[in-house]
N, C-alpha and C positions, 0 to 999 in steps of 0.2 A: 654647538652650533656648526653646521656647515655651511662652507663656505661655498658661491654659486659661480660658477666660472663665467666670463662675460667675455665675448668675443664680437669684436665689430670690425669688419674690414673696410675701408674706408681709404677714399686720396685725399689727400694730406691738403687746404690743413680744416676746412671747415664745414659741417654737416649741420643739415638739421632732418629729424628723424621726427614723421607725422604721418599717426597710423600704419604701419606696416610700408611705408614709403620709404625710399631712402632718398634725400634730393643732395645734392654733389656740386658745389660750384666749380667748373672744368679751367678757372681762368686763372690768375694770376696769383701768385704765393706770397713773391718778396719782390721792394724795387727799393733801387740805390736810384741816385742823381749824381752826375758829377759837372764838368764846367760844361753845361749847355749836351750834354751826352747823357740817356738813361737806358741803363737796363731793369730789367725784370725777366723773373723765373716764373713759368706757367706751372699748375698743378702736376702736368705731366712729365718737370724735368727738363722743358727746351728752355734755349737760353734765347731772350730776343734784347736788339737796343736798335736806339733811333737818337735823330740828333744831329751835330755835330761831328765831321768823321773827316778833317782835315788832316789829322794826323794817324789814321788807323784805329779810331779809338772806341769805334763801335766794334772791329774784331771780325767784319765780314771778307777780307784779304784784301781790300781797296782803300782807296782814300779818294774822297769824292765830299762835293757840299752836302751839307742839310739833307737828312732822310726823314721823312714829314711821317713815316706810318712805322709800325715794328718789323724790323727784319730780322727774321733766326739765324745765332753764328749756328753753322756747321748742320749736323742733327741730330747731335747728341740729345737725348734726355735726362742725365745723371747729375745736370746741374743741381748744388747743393744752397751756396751763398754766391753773390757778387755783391763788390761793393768796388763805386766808381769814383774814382781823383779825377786830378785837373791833367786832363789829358791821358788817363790812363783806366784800365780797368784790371782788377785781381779777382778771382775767382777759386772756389773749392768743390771735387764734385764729389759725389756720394761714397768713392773708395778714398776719400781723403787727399787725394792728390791735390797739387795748387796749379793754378793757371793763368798767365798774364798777356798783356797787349797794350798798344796804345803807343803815349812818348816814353822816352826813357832815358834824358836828359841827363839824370843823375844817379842812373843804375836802378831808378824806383821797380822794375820789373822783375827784378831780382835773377837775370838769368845769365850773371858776370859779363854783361856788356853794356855799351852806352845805345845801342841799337835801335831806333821804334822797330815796332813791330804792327802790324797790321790784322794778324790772324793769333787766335791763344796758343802760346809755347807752355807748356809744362815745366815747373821751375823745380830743377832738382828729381828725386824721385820718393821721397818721403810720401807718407801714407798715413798720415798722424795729423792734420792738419784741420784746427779744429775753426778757429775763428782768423779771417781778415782784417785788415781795415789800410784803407788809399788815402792817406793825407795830398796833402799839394807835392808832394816829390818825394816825400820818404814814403816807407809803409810800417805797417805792423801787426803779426800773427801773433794767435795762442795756438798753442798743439795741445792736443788730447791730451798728452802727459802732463799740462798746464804751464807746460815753461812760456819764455816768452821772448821773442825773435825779431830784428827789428832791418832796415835795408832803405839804400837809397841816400837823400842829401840827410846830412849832419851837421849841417853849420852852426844851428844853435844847440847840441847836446839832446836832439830828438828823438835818438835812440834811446839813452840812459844807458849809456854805457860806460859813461865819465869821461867819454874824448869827443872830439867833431871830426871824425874824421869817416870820411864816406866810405860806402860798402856798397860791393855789387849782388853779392846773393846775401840772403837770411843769414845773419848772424845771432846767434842766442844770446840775453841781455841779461847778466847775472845764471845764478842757480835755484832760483825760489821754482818752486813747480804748482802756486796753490792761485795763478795769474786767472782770472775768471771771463774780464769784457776786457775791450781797450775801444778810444776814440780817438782822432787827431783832429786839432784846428789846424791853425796856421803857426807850422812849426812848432808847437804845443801837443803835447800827449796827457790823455788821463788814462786809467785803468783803475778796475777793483782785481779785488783778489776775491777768492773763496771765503774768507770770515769776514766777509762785510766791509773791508777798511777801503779810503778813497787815495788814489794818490796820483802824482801827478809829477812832469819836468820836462825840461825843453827853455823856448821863448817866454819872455815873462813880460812883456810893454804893457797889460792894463791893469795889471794884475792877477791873469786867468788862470796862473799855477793857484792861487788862493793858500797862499804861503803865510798872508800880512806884507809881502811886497810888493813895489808896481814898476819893477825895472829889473835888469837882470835875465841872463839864462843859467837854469840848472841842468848839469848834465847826468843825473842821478835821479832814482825816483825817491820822492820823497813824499810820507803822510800826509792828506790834508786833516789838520785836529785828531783827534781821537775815536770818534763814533765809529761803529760796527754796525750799522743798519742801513749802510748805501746798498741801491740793488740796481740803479741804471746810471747811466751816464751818456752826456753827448757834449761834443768840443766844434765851435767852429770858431774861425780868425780869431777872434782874440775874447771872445766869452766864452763861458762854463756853463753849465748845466746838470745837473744830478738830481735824481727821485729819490725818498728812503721807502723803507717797507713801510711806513705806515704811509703813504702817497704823498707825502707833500715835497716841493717841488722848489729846487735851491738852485741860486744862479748867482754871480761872482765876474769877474772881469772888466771889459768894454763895455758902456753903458749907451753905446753912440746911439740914437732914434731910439732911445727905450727900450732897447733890447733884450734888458734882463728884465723888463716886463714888472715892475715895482713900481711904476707911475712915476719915474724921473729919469733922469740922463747923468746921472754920479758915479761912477764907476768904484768898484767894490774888488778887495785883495782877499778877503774872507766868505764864504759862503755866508748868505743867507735868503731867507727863507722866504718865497713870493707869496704872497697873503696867506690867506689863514686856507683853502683848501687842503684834504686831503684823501683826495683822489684821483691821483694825475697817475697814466698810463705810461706816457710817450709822449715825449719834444725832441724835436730834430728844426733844421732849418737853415741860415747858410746868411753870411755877412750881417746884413742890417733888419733879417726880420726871420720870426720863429713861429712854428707851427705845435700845439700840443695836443694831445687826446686823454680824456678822462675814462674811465673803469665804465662809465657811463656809456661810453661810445661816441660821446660830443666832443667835436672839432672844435679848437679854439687859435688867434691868432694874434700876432701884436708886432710891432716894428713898422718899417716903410712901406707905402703902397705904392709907389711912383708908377709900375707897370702893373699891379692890381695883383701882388704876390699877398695879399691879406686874404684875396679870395673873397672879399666880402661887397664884390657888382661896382666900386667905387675904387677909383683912383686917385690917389691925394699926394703932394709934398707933405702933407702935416702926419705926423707919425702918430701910431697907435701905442698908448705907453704899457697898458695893462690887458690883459687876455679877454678877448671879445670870442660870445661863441659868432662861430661862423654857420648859417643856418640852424635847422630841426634834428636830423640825423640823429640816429642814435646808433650805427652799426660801423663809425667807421674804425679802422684795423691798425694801419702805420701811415706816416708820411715821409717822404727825403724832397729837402730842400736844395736850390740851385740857388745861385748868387739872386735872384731876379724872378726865380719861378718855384713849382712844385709840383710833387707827384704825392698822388693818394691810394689806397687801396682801403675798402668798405667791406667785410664780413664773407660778403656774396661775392667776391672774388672780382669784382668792377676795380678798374683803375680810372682814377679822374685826375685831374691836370687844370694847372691855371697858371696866371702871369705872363713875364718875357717868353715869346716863340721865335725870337730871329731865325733859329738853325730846324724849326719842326718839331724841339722836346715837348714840347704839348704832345706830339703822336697824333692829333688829329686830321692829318693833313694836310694838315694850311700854315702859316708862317704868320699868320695875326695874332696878336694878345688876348688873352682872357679873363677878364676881373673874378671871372665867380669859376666854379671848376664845372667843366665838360668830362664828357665821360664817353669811354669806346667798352659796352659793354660786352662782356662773352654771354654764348648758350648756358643754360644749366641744364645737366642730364638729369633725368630722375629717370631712376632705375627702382620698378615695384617686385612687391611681392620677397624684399629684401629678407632671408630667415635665418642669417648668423652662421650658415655653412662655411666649416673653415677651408682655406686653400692650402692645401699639404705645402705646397711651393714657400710660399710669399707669408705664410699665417703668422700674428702673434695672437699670442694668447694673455689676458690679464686679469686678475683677479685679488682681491673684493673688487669689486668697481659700484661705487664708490668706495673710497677707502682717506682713512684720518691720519694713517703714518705708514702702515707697508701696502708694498704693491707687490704681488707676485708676478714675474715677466719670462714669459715661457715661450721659446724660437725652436724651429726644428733644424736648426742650424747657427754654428758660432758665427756672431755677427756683432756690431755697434749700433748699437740705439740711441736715439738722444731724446729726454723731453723735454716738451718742449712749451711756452704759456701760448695764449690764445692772439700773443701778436706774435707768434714764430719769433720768440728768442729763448735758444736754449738754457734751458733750468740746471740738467746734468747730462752726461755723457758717461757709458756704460759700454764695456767688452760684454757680451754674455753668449753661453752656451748650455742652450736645457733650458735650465728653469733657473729665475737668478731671482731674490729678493731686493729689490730697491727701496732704500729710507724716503719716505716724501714728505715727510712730517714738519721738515722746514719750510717747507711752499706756500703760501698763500690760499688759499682757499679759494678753488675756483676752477675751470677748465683747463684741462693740461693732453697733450697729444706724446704718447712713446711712437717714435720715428725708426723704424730701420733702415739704416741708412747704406745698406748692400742696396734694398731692394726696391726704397724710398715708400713705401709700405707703413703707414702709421693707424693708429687705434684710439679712439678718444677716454680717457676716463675723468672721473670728476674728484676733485680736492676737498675733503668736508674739514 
């Protein structure tokens, strides 16, 4: 049998391809939320944030109120991830380098001083910098090599490094190198590692280490249970969250307004498991209410509505205890929650926004509230007559495509690739030069994007 080489050049991260058409959404990739401040990365790399920018922390060199619409830092296009704290923003761009701004109270910017910053400073000069994450004061990376790094306040054991004691740049946290995602609440960390295992240390008040205790901080990471099949995770204030591979959807902690979404207010030291679904995507969301998305594409929401952060056109003190969808949609992508509000991104590259706008984080302009989500759509280009001509430059190359365990990945230059699922979160992370065989046979079945992340140059193939 021969094998048929299949080449697609494409901007990153979502296409659809009808009749010799190629249609391209030119607008937005990834967006973090952080206290009343949001960024997001456009398809083509720029970095924009709007919001709240009293302390520097949108990164445009000012500090001034409320910016109602998105302004770009700088003009760089390289940007890779941001992800945004409480007053602060961390950032990685396509050569791996790290970059920070914002407050820096307790060293969280990582650049050995206590200094805000206004505009992004490059932290260090490392080039390995694989994943972020901005808790409330501390922070925490993975690098390529998979170790795991952590900076900022340490009061309750946040780092896991067995002391409290604070750090002004990245410090490495142990020697394990198989560190995979990480999340922070509030003074709480979770992370997986590469074979599936969940674990967890830091603040313990509701139980959200999910240890079996509801007091206590650990300064160590430690196991939650035994299973191997965790594949997401997300941490805020003091509840938990985790998906397995087969989609269903575990939550543990602070049970304040029904947070953890099990139709009561009990708070839980143990993981378990929110109804019998299982096909949940993506949860994210922030204090007292959460937002999820199923493999389906449907938005779903539960917690407080006070300023209409349900998103669902109503405003109520009475809380939402178990996950309501929130309209028809079937195409939406991620969400990041804000104490009071939220951001969305849908297939086709739209960002939508609803709830508290005191500072402008809606992006729409205006400083009023939104119960249901508004939307500031981009153009989409369609570019015809599309016929798989490779570009010498920038080309990869993949084949089977479709394929059920190997992918052959072929660059005309040594480079790092990452792929990646169809909500932009990195599966694996690869050096290659030539032609390199990648194992995909752990994956999911489904849509997945090889990212080159010199050239930010990605290719779609499919998971059978």
């Amino acid at each position: 049998m021969i094998m048929k080489k299949t080449l697609l050049k494409i901007s990153f991260i979502f296409v659809l391809i009808t009749n010799s058409n190629l249609v391209v959404a030119q607008c937005w990739q990834s967006i973090s939320f952080g206290n009343g401040t949001v960024a997001a990365i456009k398809q083509d790399g720029a970095l924009y944030t709007w919001g709240a920018n009293d302390i520097g922390q949108m990164g445009i060199g000012t500090i001034t109120a409320g910016m109602y619409t998105e302004t770009q830092i700088g003009n760089s296009n390289n940007w890779q991830s941001v992800s945004a704290g409480h007053y602060y923003m961390l950032a990685i761009k396509t050569d791996g380098t790290l970059w920070a701004w914002g407050a820096n109270f307790n060293g969280q910017l990582g650049d050995g001083t206590k200094i805000n910053k206004s505009s992004p400073i490059q932290i260090g000069t490392d080039t390995n910098w694989q994943i972020v994450y901005s808790g409330y004061r501390n922070a925490s990376a993975i690098k390529t090599n998979g170790t795991l790094w952590a900076w900022g306040d340490n009061t309750n054991g946040q780092f896991g490094d067995g002391t409290t004691t604070e750090k002004l740049i990245p410090t490495q946290i142990g020697i394990e190198t198989n560190w995979m995602s990480i999340s922070i609440g509030d003074n709480t960390v979770l992370a997986l590692k590469t074979n599936g295992t969940l674990w967890a240390w830091g603040y313990n008040s509701s139980g959200q280490l999910g240890n079996g205790n509801f007091w206590g901080a650990y300064y160590t990471p430690a196991q939650i249970g035994t299973d191997t099949n965790w594949q997401k995770i997300f941490s805020t204030w003091a509840s938990s969250y985790a998906i397995k591979t087969n989609g269903t959807l575990w939550s543990w902690g602070s049970n304040q307004s029904g947070i953890l979404g099990n139709g009561n207010t009990t708070n839980l030291n143990i993981p378990a498991q929110m109804g019998a679904d299982n096909n949940w995507a993506h949860v994210d969301g922030h204090y007292t209410h959460i937002t999820a998305i199923k493999t389906t594409g449907t938005l779903w929401s539960w917690g407080t509505n006070d300023y209409g952060q349900l998103g669902n056109g109503t405003t109520t003190t009475t809380p939402t205890y178990t996950p309501t969808q929130l309209g028809t949609s079937t195409n939406w992508q991620t969400t990041s929650g804000d104490i009071w509000s939220n951001q969305a991104l849908k297939t086709d590259g739209t960002r939508w926004a609803w709830g508290y706008n005191s500072s402008g984080q809606i992006g729409d302009g205006s400083s009023s509230n939104k119960n249901s989500p508004v939307t500031a759509s981009c153009p989409i280009n369609v570019i015809t007559g599309f016929n798989n001509t490779p570009n010498k430059q920038n080309s990869i190359t993949i084949y089977p495509n479709p394929t059920s365990s190997i992918l052959n990945i072929e660059v005309k230059e040594h480079t790092q690739i990452t792929i990646v699922n169809i909500l932009g979160e990195v599966m694996k992370t690869e050096t290659i030069n030539g032609l390199s065989t990648i194992d995909v046979s752990a994956l999911n079945a489904g849509i997945y994007f090889v990212r080159d992340l010199k050239t930010g140059k990605a290719v779609k193939f499919i998971k059978e």
